[in-house]
C-alpha positions in Angstrom: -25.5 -11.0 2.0 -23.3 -12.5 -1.0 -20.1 -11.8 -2.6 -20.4 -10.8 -6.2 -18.6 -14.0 -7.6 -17.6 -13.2 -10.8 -16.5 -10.6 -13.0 -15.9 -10.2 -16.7 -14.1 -13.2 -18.2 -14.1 -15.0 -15.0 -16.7 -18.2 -13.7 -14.2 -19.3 -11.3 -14.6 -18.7 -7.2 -12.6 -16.1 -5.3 -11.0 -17.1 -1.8 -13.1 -14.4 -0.1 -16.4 -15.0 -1.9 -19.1 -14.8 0.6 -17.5 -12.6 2.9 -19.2 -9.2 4.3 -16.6 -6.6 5.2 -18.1 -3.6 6.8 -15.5 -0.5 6.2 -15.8 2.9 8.3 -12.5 3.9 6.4 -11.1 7.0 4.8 -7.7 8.1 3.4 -5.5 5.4 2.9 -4.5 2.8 5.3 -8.2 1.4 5.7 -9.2 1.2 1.9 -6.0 0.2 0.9 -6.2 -3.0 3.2 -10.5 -3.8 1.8 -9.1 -3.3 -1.5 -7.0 -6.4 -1.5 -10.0 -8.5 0.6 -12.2 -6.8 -2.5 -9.5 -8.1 -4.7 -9.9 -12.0 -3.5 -13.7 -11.8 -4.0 -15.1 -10.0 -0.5 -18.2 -8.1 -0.5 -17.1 -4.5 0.9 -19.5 -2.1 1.4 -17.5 1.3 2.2 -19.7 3.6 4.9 -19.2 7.2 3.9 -20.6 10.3 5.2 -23.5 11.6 3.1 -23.2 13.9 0.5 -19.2 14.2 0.4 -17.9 10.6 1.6 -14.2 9.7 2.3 -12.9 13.1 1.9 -10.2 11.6 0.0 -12.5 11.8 -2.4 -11.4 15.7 -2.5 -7.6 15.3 -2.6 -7.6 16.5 -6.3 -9.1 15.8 -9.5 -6.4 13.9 -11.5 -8.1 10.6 -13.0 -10.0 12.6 -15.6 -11.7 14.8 -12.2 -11.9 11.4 -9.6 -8.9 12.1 -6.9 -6.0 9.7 -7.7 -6.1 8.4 -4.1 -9.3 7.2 -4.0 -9.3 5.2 -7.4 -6.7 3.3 -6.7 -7.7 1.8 -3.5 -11.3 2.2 -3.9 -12.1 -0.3 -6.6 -15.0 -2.9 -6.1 -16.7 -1.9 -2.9 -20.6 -0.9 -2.5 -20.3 3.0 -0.8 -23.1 3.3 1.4 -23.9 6.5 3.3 -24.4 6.7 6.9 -23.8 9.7 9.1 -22.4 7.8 11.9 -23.5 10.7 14.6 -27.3 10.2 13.8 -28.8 9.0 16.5 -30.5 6.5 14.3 -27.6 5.6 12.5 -26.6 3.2 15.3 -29.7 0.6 14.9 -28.6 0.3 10.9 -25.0 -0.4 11.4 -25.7 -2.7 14.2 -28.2 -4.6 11.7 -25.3 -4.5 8.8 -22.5 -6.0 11.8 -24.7 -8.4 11.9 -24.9 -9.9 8.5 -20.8 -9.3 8.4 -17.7 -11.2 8.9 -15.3 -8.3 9.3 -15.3 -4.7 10.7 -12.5 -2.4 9.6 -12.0 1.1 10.9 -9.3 3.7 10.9 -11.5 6.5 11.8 -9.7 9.3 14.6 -8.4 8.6 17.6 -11.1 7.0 19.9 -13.9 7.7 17.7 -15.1 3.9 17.1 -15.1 3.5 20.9 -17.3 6.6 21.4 -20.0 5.4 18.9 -20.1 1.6 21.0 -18.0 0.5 18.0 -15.0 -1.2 19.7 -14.2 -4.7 20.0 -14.8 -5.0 23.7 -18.7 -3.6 23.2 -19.6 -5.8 19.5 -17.7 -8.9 20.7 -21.2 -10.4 23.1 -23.4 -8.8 20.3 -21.4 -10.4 17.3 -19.1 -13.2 18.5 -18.1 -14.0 15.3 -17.2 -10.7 13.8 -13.8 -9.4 13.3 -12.7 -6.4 14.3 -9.7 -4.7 12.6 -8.5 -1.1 13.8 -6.1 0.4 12.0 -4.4 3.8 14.0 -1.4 5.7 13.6 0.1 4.3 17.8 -2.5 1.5 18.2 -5.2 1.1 21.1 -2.8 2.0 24.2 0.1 3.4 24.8 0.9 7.5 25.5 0.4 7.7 22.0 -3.0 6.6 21.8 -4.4 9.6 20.9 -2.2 11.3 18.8 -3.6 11.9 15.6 -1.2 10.4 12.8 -1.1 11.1 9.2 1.5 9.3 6.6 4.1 11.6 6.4 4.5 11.9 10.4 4.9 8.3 11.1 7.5 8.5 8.5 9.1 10.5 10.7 8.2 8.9 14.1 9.8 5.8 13.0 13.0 7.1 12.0 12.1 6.6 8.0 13.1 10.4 7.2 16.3 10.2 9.5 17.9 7.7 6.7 15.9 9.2 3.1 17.0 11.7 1.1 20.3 13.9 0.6 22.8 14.1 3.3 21.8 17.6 3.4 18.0 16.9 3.7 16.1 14.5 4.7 13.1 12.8 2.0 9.9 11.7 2.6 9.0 8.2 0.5 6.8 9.4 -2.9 4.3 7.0 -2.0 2.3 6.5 1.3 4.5 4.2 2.7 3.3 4.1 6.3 -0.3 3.8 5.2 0.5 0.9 3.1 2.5 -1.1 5.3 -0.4 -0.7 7.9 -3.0 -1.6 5.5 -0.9 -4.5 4.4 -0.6 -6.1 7.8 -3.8 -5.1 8.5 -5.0 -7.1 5.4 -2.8 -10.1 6.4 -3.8 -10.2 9.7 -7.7 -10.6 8.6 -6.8 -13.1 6.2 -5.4 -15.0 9.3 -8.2 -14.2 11.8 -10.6 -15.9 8.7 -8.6 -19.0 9.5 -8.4 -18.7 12.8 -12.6 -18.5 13.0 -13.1 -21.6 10.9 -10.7 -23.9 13.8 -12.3 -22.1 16.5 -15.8 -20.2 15.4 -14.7 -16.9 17.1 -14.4 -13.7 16.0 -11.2 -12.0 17.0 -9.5 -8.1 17.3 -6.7 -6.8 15.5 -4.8 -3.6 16.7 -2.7 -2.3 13.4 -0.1 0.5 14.0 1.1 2.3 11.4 4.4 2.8 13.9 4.8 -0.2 13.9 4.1 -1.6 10.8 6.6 0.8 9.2 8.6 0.2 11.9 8.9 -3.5 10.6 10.3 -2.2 7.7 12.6 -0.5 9.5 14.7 -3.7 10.7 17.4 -3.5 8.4 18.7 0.3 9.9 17.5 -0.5 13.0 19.9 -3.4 13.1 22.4 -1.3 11.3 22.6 1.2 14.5 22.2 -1.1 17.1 22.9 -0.6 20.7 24.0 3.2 19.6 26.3 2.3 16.1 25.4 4.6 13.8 22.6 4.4 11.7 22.9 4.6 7.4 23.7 8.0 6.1 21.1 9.2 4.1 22.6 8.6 0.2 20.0 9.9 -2.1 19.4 7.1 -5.0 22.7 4.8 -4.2 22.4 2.2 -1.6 23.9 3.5 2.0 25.6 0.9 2.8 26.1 -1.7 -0.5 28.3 0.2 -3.4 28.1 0.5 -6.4 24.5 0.3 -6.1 22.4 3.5 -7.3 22.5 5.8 -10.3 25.3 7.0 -12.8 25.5 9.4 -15.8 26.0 8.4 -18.7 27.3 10.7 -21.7 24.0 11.5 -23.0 22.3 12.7 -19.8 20.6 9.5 -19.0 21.3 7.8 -15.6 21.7 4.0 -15.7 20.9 2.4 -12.1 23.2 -0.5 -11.3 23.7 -2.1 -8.6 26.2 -5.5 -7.4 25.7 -7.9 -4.7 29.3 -10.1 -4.4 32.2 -10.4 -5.1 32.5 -12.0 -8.3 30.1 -9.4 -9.5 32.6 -6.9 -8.4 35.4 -8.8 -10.5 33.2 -9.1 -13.3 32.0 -5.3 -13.7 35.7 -4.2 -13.8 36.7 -6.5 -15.9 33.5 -6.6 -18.7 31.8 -3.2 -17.8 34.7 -0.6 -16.5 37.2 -2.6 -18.4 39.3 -2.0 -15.4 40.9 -4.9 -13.6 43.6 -2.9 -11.9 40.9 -2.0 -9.5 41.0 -5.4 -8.6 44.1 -5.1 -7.1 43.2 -1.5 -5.3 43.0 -1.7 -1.3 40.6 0.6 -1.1 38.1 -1.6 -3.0 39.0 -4.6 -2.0 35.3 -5.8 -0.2 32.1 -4.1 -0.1 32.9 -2.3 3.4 35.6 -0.7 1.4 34.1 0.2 -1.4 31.2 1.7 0.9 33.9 3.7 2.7 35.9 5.0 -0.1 32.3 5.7 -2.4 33.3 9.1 -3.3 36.5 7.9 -4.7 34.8 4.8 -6.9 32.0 7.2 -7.6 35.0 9.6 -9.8 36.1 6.6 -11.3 33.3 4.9 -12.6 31.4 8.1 -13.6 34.7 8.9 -15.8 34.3 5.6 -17.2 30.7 6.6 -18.3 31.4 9.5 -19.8 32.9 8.6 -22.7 29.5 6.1 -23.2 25.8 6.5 -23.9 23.1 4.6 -22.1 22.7 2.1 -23.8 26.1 1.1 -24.5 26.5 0.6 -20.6 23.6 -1.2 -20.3 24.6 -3.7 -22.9 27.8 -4.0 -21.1 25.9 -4.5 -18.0 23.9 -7.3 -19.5 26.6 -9.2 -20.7 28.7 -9.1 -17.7 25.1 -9.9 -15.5 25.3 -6.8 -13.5 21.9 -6.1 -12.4 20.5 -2.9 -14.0 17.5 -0.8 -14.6 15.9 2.3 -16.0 14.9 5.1 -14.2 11.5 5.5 -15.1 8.7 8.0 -14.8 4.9 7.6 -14.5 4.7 7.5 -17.8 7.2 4.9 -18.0 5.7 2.8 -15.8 2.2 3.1 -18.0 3.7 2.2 -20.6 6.6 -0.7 -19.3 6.6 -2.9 -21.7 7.0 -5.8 -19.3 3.5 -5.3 -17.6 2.0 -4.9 -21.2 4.0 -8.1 -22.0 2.6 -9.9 -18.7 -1.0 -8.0 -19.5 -0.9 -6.6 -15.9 -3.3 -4.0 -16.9 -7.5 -4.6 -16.7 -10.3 -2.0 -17.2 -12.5 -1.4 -14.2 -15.3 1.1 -14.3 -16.0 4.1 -12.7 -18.4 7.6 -12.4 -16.7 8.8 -15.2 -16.1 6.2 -17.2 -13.9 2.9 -18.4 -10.4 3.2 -16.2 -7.0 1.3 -16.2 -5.8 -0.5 -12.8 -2.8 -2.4 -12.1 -3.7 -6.3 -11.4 -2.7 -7.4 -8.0 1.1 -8.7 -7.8 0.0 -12.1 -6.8 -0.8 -14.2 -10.3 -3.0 -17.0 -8.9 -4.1 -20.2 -11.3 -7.1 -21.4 -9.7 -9.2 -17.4 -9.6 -8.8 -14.1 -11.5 -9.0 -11.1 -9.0 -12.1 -9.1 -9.2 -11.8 -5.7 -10.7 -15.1 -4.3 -10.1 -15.8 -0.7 -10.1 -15.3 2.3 -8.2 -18.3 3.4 -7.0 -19.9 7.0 -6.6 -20.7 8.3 -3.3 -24.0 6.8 -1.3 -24.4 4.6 -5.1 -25.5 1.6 -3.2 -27.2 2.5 0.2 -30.9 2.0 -1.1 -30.1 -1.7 -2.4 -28.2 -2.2 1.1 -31.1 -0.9 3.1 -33.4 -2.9 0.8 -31.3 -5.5 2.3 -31.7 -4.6 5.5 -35.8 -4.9 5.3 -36.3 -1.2 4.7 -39.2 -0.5 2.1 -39.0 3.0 -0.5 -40.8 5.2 2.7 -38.5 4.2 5.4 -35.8 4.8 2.4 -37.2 8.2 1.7 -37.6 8.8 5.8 -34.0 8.4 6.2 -32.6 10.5 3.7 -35.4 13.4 4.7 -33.6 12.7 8.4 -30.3 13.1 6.6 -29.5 10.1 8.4 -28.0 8.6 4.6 
């Protein structure tokens, strides 16, 4: 099997090109790691169950009727259909392993290991194949077999305990523990790739979405250690650097600000609060003072403020060199005129049509990233089984066995 190695406006090789990643992926964590190997030019063909597929294909219908989720993680894979519980589902897989680099799976608890499908049983078969599982606790543990979703390793590693109000706490609104596992979940492929070419080994990676957002956690972690306590939970502002967050301004808009030092501090009383007897205050006199006596700073420079729009502050901002930003919407973010400046936007295509996507962060010289479409459920299985050495009858035999 081959990599598609090009893509519209593009002759130049991807990293990944000739790479076969076989997904058994839904929701999030899974696709959103073979998304960025899809990205660098690896073939990815997505196994979903027949008829419906990755039921986060369901979650709602907000890309003109495709579910939000799913398009933006889904882009340039083949989606094959295979009901993994068929008894003759097992001989096709094994033959797709075969022709594969990589395995990834973030299927339930256990599941992969029922079906003959964990690293321990495909290692003699396929010593070259690497096997990524991606799991809310990882493969042992008491945890093993606790079913995870996003929102409650948020809260299983402490992320809620330090977002939101101090009167309640806030879940991130993004996926944050999916995407930190798929993230080191797509790192750690990328370095079991290298690995294989000093060694000629397949190898197994155990991803916990625990701890991957639990490596984001290191900052409050360190913050409470050995039983100090942890950040307060501070809304928008920073909870332990101030000023750093939002503030009003006189025509309803907040302005987000933040400083770093102390000569930013001198500088933003002098140029931006036109203040300087602050300077001189003991209760601002470092950041651990300003942080404790927030609420008092806070009055001060939101009565500043008042008196000034927006965009006077951010002007004053500018010139001083006090870090600042808008605080965007959606929209906003469409339409930021610094991705439209950088031309950070590509079409890819889809079941309903011609679709904007983000690029990748990463702006690379020597390849452009493939931005290949999203696919409709089961579009590719025939060519894959073609492939595979099955003719239009053994094709047709399947599906009548609902086996695809």
């Amino acid at each position: 099997m081959t990599s598609e190695s090009t893509s519209s406006g593009s002759l130049r090789s991807r990293p990944l090109d000739g790479i076969t990643v076989v997904a058994l992926e839904h929701a999030i964590a899974g696709p959103f790691c073979t998304r960025q190997l899809a990205d660098l030019g690896a073939r990815v063909i997505k196994v979903e169950r027949p008829g419906v597929g990755d039921f986060a294909r369901q979650y709602d219908r907000r890309t003109r009727g495709l579910a939000s989720h799913f398009v933006w993680v889904n882009r340039s894979k083949e989606s094959f259909t295979l009901d993994l519980k068929h008894p003759h589902a097992h001989q096709l897989l094994h033959e797709l392993l075969g022709r594969a680099d990589v395995l990834v799976q973030n299927l339930a608890p256990g599941a992969a290991a029922r079906m003959g499908l964990e690293w321990q049983s495909l290692n003699p078969a396929f010593p070259r194949l690497i096997v990524c599982d991606i799991s809310g606790y990882g493969n042992s543990g008491p945890y093993q077999n606790k079913k995870a979703y996003d929102l409650l390793i948020q809260s299983e590693a402490g992320y809620l305990s330090i977002t939101g109000t101090p009167d309640e706490p806030s879940k991130s609104g993004n996926s944050i523990a999916d995407i930190a596992a798929g993230m080191y979940a797509y790192s750690g492929i990328l370095a079991a790739l290298m690995q294989r070419e000093r060694t000629g080994k397949g190898s197994h990676i155990d991803v916990s979405m625990l701890e991957s957002l639990g490596e984001w956690m290191g900052f409050p972690m360190y913050y409470a250690y050995e039983g100090a306590p942890p950040p307060p939970r501070t809304g928008a502002s920073h909870a332990t650097i101030y000023p750093y967050g939002p503030f009003p301004a006189a025509d309803g808009r907040d302005v987000m600000l933040g400083l770093q030092n102390e000569r930013e501090w001198k500088v933003f009383c002098e140029q931006v609060l036109h203040q300087t007897r602050l300077l001189e205050d003991p209760r601002f006199a470092d950041n651990a003072l300003r942080n404790q006596h927030r609420a008092d700073l806070r009055a001060i420079i939101v009565d500043v403020f008042s008196s000034l729009d927006a965009s006077t502050i951010v002007q004053r901002l500018n010139a001083a060199g006090i870090a600042n930003a808008q605080v965007n919407t959606m929209t906003d973010l469409w339409a930021h005129p610094q991705l439209r400046a950088r031309r950070r936007f590509a079409p890819v295509d889809s079941p309903v049509g011609e679709l904007q996507a983000l690029l990748p962060p990463a702006i690379h010289s020597s390849f452009e990233y493939r931005m290949g479409a999203i696919p409709a459920v089961g579009e590719h299985t025939a060519s894959i089984l073609g492939e595979l050495g099955c003719d239009a009858d053994r094709i047709a035999q399947l599906r009548q066995q609902q086996v695809i």
